[in-house]
TIGU-347245 format. One record per residue: residue in three letters; x negated, z, y of N, C-alpha, C in turn; residue number from 1. Coordinates in nm, 3 decimals, padded with zeros to 5 digits, always signed. Layout:
BEGIN
ALA/X/Z/Y/X/Z/Y/X/Z/Y/NUM .
...
END
This chain:
BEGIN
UNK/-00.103/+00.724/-02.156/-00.052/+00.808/-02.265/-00.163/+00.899/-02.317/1 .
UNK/-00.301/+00.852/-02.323/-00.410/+00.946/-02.354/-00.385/+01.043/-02.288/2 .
UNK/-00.410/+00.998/-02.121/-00.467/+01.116/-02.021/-00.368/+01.207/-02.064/3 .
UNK/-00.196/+01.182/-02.053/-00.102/+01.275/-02.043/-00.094/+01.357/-02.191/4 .
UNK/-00.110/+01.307/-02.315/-00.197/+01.382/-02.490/-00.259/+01.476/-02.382/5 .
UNK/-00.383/+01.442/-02.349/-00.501/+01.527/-02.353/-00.495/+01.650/-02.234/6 .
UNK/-00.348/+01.589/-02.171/-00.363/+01.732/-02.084/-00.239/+01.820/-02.134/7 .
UNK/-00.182/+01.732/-02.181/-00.022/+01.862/-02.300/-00.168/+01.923/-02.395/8 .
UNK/-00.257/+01.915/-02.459/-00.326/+01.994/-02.566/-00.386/+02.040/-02.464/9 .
UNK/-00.419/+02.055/-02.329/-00.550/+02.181/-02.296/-00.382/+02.270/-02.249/10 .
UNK/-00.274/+02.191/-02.193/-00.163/+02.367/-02.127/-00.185/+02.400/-02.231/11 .
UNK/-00.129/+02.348/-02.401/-00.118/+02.444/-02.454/-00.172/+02.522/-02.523/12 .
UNK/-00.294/+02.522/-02.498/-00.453/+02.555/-02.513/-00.448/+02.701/-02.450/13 .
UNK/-00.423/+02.656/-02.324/-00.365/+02.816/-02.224/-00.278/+02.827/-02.211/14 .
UNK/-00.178/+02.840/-02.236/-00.087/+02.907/-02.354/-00.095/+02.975/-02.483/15 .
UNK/-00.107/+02.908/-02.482/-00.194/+03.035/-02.647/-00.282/+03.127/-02.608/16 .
UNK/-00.347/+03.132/-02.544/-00.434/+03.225/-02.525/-00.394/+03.292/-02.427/17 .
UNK/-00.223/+03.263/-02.384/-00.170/+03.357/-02.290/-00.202/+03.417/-02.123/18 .
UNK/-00.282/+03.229/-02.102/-00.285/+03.236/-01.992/-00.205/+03.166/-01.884/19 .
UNK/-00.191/+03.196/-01.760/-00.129/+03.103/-01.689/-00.172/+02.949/-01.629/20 .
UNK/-00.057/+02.916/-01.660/-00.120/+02.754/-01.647/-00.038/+02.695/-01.502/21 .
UNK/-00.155/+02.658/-01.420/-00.144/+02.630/-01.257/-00.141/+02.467/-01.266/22 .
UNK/-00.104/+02.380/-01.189/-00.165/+02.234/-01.162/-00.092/+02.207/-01.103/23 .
UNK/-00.133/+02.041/-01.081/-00.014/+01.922/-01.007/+00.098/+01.883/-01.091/24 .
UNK/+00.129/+01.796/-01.051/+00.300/+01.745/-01.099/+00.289/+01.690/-01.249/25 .
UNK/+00.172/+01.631/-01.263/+00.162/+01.622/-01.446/+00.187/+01.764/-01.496/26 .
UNK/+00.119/+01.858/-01.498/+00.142/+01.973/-01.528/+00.261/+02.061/-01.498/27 .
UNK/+00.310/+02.041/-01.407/+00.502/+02.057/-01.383/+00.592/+02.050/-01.458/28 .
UNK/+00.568/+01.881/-01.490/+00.677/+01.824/-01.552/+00.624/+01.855/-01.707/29 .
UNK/+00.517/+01.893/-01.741/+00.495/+01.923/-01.891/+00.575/+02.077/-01.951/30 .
UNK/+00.522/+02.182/-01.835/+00.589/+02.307/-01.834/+00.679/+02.329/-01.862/31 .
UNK/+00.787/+02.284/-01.710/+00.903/+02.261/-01.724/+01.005/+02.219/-01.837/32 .
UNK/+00.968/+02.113/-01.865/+01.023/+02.075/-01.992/+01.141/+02.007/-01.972/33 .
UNK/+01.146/+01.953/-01.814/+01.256/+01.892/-01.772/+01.350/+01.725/-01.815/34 .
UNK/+01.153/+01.694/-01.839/+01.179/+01.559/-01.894/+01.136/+01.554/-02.040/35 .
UNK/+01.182/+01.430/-02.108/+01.101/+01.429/-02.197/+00.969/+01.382/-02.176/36 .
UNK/+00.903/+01.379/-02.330/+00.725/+01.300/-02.360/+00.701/+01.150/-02.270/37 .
UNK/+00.843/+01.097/-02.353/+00.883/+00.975/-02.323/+00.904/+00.922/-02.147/38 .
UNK/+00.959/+00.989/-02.094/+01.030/+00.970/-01.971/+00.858/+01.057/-01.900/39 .
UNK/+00.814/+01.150/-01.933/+00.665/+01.159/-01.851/+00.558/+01.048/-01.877/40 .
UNK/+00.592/+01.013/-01.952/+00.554/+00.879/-01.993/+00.570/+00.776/-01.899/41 .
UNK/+00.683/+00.766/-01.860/+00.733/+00.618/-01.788/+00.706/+00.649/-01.624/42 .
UNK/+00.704/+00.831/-01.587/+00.719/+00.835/-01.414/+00.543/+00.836/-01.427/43 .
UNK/+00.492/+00.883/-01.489/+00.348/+00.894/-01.481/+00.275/+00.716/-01.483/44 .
UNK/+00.354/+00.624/-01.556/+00.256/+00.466/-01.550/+00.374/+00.431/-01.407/45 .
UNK/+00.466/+00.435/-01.372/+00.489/+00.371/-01.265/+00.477/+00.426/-01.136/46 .
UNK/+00.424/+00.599/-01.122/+00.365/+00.653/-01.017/+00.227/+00.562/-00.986/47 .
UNK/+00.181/+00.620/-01.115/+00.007/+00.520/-01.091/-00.004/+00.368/-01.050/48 .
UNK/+00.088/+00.302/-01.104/+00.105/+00.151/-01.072/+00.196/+00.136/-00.958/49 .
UNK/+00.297/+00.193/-00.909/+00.400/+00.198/-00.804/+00.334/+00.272/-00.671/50 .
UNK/+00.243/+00.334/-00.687/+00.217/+00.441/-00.593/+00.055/+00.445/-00.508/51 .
UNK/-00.021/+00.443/-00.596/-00.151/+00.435/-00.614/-00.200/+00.300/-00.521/52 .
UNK/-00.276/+00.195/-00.626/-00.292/+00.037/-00.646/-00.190/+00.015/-00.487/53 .
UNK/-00.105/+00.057/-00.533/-00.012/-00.051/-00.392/-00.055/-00.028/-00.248/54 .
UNK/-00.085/+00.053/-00.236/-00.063/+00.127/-00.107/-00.223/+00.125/-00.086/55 .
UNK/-00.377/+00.158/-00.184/-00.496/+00.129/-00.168/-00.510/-00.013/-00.123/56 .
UNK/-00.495/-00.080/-00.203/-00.471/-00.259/-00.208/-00.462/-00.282/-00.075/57 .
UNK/-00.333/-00.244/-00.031/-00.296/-00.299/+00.140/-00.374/-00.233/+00.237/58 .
UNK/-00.398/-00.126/+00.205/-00.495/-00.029/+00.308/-00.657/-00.077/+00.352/59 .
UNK/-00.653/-00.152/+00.214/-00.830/-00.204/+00.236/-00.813/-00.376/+00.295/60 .
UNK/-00.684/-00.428/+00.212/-00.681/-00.557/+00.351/-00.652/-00.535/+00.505/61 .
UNK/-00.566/-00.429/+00.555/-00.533/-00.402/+00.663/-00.690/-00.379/+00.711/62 .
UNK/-00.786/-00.324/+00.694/-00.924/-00.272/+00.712/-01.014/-00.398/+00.751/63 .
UNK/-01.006/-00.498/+00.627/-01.057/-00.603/+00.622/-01.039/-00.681/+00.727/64 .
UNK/-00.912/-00.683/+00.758/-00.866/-00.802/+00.863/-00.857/-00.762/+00.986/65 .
UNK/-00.845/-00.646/+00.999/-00.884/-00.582/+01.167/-01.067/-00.591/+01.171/66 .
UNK/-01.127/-00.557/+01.058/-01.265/-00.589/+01.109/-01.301/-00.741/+01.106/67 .
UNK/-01.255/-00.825/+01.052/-01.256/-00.950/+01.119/-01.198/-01.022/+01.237/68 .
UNK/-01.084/-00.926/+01.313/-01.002/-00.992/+01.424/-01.013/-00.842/+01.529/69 .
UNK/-01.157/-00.832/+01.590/-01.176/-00.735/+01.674/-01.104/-00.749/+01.804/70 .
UNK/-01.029/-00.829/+01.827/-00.967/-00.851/+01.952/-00.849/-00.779/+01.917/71 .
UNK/-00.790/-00.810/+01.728/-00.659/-00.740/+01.751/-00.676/-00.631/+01.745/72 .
UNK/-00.807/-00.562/+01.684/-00.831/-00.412/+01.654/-00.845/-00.344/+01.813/73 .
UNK/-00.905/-00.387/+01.893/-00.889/-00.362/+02.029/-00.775/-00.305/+02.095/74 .
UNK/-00.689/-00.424/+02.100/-00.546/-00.346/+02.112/-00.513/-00.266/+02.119/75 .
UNK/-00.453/-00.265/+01.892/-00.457/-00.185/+01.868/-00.472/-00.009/+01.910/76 .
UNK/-00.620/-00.004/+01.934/-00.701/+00.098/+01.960/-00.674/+00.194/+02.078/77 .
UNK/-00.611/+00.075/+02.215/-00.588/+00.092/+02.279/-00.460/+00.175/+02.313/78 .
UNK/-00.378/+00.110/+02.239/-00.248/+00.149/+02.218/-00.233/+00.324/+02.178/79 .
UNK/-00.319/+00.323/+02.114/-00.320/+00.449/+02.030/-00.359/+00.550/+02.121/80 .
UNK/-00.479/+00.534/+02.196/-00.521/+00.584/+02.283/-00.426/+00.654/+02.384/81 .
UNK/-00.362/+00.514/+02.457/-00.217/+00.534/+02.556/-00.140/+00.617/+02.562/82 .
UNK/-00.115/+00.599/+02.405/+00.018/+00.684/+02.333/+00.006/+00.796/+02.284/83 .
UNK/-00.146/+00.822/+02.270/-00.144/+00.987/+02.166/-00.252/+01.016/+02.251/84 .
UNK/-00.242/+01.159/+02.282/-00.374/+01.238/+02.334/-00.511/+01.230/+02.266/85 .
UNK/-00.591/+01.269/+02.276/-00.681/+01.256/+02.255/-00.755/+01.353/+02.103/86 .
UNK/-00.774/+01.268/+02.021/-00.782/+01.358/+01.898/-00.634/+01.429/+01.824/87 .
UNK/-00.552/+01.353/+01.869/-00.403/+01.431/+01.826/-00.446/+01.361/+01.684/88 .
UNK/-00.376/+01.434/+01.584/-00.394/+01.386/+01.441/-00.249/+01.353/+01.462/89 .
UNK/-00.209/+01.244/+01.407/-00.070/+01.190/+01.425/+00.071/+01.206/+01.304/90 .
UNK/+00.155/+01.227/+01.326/+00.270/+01.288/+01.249/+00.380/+01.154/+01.240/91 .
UNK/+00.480/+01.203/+01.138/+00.535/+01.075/+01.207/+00.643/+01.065/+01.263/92 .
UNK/+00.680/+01.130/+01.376/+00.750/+01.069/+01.467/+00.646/+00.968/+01.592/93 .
UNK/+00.521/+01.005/+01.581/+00.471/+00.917/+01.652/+00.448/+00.763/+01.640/94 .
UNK/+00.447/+00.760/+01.489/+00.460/+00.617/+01.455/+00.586/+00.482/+01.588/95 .
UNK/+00.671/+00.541/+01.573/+00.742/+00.440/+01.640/+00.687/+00.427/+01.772/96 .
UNK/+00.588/+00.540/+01.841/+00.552/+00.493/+01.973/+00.420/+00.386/+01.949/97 .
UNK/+00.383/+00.334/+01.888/+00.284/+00.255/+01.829/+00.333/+00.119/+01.801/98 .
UNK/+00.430/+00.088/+01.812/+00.429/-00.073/+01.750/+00.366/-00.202/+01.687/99 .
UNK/+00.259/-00.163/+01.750/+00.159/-00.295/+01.677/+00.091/-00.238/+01.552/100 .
UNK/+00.028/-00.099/+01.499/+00.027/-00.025/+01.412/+00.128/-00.067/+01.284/101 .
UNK/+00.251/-00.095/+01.337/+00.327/-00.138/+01.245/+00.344/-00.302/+01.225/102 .
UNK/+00.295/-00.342/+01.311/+00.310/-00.506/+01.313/+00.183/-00.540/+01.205/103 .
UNK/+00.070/-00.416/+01.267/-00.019/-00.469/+01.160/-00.047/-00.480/+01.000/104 .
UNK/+00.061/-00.361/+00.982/+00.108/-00.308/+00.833/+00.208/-00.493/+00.820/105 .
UNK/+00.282/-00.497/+00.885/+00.380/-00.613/+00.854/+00.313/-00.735/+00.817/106 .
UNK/+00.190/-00.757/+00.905/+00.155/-00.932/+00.879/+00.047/-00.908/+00.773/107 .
UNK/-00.027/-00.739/+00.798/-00.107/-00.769/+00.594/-00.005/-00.764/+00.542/108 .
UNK/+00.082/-00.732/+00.521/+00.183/-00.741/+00.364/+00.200/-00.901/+00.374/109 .
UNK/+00.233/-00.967/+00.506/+00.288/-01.079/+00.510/+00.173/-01.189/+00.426/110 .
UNK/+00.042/-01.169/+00.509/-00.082/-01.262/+00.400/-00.102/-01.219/+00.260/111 .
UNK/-00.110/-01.068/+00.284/-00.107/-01.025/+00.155/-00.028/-00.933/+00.097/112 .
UNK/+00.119/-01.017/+00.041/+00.209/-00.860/-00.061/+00.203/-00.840/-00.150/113 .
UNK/+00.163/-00.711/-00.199/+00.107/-00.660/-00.319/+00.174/-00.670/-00.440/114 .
UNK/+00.277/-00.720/-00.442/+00.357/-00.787/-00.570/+00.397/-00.950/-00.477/115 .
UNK/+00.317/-01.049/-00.547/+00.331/-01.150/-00.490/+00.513/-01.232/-00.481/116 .
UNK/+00.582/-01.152/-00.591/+00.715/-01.223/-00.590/+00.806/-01.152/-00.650/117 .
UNK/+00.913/-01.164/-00.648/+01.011/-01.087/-00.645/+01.125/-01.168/-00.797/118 .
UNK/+01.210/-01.077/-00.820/+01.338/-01.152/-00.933/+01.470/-01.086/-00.917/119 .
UNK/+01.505/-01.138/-00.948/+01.718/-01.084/-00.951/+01.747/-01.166/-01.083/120 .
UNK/+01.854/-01.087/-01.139/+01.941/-01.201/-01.212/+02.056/-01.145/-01.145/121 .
UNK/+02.143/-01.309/-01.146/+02.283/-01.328/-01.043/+02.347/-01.242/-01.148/122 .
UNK/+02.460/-01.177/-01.034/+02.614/-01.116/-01.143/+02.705/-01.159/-01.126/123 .
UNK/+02.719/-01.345/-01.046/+02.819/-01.404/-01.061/+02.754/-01.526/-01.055/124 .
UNK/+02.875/-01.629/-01.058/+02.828/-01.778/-01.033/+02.799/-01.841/-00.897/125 .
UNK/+02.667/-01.877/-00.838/+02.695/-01.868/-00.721/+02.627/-02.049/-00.678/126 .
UNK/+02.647/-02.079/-00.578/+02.606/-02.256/-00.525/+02.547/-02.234/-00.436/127 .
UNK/+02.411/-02.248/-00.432/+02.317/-02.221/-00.355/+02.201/-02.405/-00.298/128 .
UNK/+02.264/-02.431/-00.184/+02.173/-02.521/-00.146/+02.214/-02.646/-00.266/129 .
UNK/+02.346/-02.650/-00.287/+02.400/-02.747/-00.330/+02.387/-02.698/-00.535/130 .
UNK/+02.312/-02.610/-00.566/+02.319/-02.625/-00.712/+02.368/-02.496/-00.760/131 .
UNK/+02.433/-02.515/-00.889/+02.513/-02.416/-00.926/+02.450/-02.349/-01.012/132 .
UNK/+02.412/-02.188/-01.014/+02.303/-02.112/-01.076/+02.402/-02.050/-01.146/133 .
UNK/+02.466/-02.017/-01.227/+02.536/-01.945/-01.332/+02.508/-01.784/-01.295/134 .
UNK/+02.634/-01.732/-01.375/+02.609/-01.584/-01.393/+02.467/-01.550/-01.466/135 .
UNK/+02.385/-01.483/-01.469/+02.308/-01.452/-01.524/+02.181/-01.506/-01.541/136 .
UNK/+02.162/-01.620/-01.443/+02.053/-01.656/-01.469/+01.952/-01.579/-01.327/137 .
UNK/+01.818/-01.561/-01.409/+01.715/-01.498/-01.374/+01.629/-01.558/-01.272/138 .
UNK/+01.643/-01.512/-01.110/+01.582/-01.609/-01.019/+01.435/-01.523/-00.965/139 .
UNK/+01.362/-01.600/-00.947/+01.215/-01.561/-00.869/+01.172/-01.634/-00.747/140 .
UNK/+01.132/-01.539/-00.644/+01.130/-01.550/-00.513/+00.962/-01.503/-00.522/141 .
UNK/+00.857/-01.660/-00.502/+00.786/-01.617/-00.484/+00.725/-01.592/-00.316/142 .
UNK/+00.742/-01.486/-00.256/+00.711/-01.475/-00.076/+00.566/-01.497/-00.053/143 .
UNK/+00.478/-01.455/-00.160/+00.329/-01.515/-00.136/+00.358/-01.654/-00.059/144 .
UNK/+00.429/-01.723/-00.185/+00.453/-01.854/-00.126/+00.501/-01.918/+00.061/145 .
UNK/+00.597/-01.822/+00.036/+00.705/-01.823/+00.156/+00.638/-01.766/+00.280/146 .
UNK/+00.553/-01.692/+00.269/+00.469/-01.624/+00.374/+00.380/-01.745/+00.457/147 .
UNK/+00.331/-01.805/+00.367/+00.250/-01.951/+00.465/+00.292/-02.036/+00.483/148 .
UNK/+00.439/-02.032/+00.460/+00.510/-02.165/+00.498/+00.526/-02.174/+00.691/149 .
UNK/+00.444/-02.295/+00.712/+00.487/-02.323/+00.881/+00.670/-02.360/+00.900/150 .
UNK/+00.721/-02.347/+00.773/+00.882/-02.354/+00.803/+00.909/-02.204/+00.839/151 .
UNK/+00.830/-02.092/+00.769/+00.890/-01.964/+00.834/+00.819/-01.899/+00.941/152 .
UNK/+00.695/-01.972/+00.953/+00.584/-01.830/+01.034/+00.504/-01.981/+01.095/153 .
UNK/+00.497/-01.974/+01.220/+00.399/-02.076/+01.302/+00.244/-02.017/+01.275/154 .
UNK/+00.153/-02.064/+01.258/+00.023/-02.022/+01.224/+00.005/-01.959/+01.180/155 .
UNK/+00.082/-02.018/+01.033/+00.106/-01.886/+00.901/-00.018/-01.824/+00.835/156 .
UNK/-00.180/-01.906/+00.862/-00.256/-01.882/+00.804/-00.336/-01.769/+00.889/157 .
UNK/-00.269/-01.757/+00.974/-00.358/-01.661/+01.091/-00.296/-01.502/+01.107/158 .
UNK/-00.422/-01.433/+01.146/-00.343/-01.327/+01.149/-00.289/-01.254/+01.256/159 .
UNK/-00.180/-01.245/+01.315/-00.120/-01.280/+01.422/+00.014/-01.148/+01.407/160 .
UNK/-00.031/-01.009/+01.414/+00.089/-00.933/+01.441/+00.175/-00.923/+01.517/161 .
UNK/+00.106/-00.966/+01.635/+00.205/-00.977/+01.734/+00.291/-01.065/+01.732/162 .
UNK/+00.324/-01.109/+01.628/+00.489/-01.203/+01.600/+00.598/-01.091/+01.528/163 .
UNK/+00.550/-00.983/+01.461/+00.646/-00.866/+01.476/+00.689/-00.775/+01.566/164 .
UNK/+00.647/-00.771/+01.714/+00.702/-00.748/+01.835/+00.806/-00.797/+01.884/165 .
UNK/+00.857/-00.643/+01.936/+01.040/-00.686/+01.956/+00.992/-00.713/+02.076/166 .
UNK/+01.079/-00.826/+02.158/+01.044/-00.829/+02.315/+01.121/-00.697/+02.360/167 .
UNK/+01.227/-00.624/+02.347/+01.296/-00.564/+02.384/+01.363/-00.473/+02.325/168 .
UNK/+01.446/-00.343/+02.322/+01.514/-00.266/+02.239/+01.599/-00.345/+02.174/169 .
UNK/+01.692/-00.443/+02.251/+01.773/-00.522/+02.200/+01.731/-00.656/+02.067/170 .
UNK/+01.595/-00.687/+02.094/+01.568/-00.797/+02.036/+01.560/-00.713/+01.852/171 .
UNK/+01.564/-00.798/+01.807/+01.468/-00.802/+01.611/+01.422/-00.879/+01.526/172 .
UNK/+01.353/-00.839/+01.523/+01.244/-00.969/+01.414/+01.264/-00.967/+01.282/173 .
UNK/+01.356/-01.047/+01.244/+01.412/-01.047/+01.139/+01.324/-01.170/+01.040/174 .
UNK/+01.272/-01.147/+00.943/+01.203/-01.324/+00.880/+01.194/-01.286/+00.679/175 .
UNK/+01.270/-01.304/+00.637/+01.325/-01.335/+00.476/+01.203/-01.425/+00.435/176 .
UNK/+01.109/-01.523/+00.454/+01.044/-01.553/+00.441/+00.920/-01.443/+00.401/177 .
UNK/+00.910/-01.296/+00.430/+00.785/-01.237/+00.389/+00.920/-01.091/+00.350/178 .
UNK/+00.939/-01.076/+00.248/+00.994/-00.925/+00.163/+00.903/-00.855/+00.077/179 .
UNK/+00.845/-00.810/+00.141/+00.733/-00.777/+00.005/+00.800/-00.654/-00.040/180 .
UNK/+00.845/-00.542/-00.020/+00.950/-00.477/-00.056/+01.067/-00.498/-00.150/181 .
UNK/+01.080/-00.586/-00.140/+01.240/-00.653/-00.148/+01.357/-00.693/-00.077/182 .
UNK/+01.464/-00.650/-00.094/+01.569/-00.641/-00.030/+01.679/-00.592/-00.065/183 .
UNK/+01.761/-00.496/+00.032/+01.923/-00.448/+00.007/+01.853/-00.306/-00.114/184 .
UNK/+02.045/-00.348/-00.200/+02.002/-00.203/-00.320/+01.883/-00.199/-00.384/185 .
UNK/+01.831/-00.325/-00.446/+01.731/-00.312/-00.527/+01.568/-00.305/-00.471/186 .
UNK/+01.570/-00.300/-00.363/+01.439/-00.315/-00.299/+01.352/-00.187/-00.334/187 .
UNK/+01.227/-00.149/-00.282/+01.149/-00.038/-00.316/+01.185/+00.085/-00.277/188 .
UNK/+01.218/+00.148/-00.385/+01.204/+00.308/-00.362/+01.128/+00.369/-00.251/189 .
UNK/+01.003/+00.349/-00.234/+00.890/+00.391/-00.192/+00.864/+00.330/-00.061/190 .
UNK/+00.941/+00.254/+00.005/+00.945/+00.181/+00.050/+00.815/+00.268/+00.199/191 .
UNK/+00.918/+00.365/+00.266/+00.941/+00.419/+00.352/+00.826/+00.517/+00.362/192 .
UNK/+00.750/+00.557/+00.265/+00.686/+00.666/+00.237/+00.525/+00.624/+00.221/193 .
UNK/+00.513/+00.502/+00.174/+00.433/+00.408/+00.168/+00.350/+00.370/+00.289/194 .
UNK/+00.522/+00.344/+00.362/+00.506/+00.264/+00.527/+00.398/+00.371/+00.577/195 .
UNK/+00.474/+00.489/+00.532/+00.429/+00.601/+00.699/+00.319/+00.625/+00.610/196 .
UNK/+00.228/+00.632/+00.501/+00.100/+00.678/+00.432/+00.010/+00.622/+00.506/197 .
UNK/+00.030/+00.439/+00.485/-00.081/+00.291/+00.567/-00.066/+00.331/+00.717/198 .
UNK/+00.029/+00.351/+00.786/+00.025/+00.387/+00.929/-00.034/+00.519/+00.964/199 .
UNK/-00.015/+00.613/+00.944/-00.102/+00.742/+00.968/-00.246/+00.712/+00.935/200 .
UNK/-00.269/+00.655/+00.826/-00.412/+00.659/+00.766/-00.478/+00.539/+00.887/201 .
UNK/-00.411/+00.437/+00.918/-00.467/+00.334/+00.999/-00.506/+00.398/+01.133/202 .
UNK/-00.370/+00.505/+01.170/-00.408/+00.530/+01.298/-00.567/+00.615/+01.312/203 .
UNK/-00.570/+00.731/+01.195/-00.679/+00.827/+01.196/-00.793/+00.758/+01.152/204 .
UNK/-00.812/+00.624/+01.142/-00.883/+00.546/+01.052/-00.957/+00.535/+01.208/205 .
UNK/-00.864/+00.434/+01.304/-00.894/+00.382/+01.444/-00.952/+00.470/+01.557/206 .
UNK/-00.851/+00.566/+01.531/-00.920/+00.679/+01.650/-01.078/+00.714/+01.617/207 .
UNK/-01.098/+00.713/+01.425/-01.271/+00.792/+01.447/-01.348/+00.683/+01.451/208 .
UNK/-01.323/+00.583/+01.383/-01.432/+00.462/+01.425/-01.375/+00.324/+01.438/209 .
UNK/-01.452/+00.249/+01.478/-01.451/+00.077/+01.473/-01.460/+00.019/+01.365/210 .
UNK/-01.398/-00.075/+01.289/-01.396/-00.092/+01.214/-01.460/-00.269/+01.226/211 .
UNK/-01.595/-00.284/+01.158/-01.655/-00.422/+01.138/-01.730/-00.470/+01.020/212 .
UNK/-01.755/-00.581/+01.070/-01.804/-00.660/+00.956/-01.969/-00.641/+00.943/213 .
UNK/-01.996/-00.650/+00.832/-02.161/-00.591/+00.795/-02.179/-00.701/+00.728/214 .
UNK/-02.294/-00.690/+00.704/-02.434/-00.800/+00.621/-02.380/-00.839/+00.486/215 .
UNK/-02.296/-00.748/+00.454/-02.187/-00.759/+00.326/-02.072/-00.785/+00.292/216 .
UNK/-02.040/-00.846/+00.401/-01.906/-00.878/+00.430/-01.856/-01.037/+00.414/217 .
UNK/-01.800/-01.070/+00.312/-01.795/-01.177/+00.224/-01.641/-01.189/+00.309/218 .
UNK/-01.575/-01.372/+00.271/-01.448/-01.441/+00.263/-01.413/-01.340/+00.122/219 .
UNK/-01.292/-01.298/+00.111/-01.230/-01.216/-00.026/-01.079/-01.296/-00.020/220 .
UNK/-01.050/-01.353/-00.128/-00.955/-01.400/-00.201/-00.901/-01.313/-00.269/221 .
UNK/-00.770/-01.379/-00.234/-00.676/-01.271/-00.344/-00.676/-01.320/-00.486/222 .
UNK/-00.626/-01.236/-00.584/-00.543/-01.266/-00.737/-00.472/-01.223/-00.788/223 .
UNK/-00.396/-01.239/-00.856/-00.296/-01.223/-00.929/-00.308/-01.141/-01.043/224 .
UNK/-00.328/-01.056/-01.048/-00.348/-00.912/-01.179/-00.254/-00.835/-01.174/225 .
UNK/-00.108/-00.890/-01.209/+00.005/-00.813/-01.198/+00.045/-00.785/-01.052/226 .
UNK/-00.042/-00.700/-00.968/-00.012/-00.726/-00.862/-00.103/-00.797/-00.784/227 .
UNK/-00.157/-00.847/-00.652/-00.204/-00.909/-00.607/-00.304/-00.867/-00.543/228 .
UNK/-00.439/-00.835/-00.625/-00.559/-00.794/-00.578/-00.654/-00.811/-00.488/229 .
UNK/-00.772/-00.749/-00.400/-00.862/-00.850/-00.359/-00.946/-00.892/-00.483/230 .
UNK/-00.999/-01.015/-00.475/-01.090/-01.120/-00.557/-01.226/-01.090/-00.583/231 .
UNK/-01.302/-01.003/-00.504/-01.379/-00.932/-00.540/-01.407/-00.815/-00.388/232 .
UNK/-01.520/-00.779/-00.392/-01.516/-00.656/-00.308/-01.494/-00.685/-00.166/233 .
UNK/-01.426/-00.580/-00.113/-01.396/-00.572/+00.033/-01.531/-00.482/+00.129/234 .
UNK/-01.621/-00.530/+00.168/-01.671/-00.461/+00.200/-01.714/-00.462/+00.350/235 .
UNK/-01.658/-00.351/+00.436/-01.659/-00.347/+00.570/-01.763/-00.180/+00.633/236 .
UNK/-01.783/-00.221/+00.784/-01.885/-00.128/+00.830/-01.802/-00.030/+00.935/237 .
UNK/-01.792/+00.125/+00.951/-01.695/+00.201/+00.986/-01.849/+00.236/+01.085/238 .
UNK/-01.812/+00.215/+01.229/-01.919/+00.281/+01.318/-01.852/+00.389/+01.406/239 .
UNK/-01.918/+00.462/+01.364/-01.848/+00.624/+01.445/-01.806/+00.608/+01.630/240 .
UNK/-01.668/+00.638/+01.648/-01.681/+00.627/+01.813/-01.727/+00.760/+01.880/241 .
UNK/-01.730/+00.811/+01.840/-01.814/+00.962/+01.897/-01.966/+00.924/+01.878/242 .
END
């Protein structure tokens, strides 16, 4: 609420002085006048918290855990190689020729999803696993949880993408046990946009260097700070392949 004060008093700062006022989408939506104070209010804390945090968060475990599992980063690497020319900066229709790129986005969310759990409240009465949950009561799905269960994922503690590989066009890897998204109507907006941000950035990440572990490179635990943080610093070594 400061930042967004302090940048409504400099537009209309230039404004008054009858100049034109240029910027990004804070500055849009102030102009405009489309929304209210209030409502720039609410897209501006859940851009930053919805948008931001989420998508850094997973980007630096995806980082983390390929420079600890150089066999899968190998792959990987390889794959990329196969599939895209050489120095192609990648778009995304290329994503789907990549598969494990995306497996690898799948099993960090799976160890680590950036909102550890999920809620609904029911809009009817429903009997679930023998007990009767009423209209309206408020349920939480924690998948942190559900993610290391050896009832949903065999060597749940490992990191193992290649269990999101379809054997086939026909096959799908379907597992309710890891939603970090959600599910159905209410699931993430952002869902999709997110996806293809961590995948492009992973791929251009892979093609310029190797990604390993340095003299500084600590075990990092997660926590729980609203969303599900690393525990303290992630710190990995990017060695140029050129």
């Amino acid at each position: 609420q400061i930042h967004v004060d302090n940048k409504l008093k400099a537009i209309q700062s230039q404004l008054n002085r009858g100049e034109e006022v240029n910027g990004g989408l804070l500055t849009y939506l102030l102009v405009s006048k489309e929304l209210t104070l209030e409502e720039i209010y609410a897209n501006m804390t859940e851009m930053l918290l919805a948008g931001v945090d989420t998508t850094s968060f997973t980007l630096s475990w995806a980082t983390y855990l390929l420079a600890k599992h150089p066999e899968v980063q190998r792959r990987v690497y390889e794959e990329i190689v196969n599939k895209l020319e050489k120095d192609q900066v990648p778009v995304a229709h290329d994503v789907p020729k990549l598969p494990l790129i995306r497996a690898v986005l799948k099993e960090t969310l799976r160890l680590y999803p950036v909102l550890p759990g999920n809620g609904r409240v029911t809009q009817k009465d429903l009997i679930v696993g023998g007990y009767l949950i009423p209209k309206g009561t408020q349920l939480a799905l924690c998948h942190y949880t559900t993610s290391y269960s050896e009832e949903n994922f065999s060597m749940a503690n490992e990191f193992r993408p290649e269990r999101w590989l379809r054997k086939d066009n026909l096959d799908r890897v379907d597992n309710f046990g890891s939603i970090p998204f959600g599910y159905g109507i209410r699931s993430c907006i952002g869902k999709r946009i997110a996806e293809l941000e961590i995948h492009l950035a992973l791929i251009q990440l892979l093609q310029n260097f190797e990604i390993k572990i340095s003299p500084k490179t600590e075990p990092v635990h997660a926590k729980t700070h609203g969303l599900l943080t690393p525990g303290n610093s992630i710190n990995v070594r990017f060695s140029d392949r050129k």
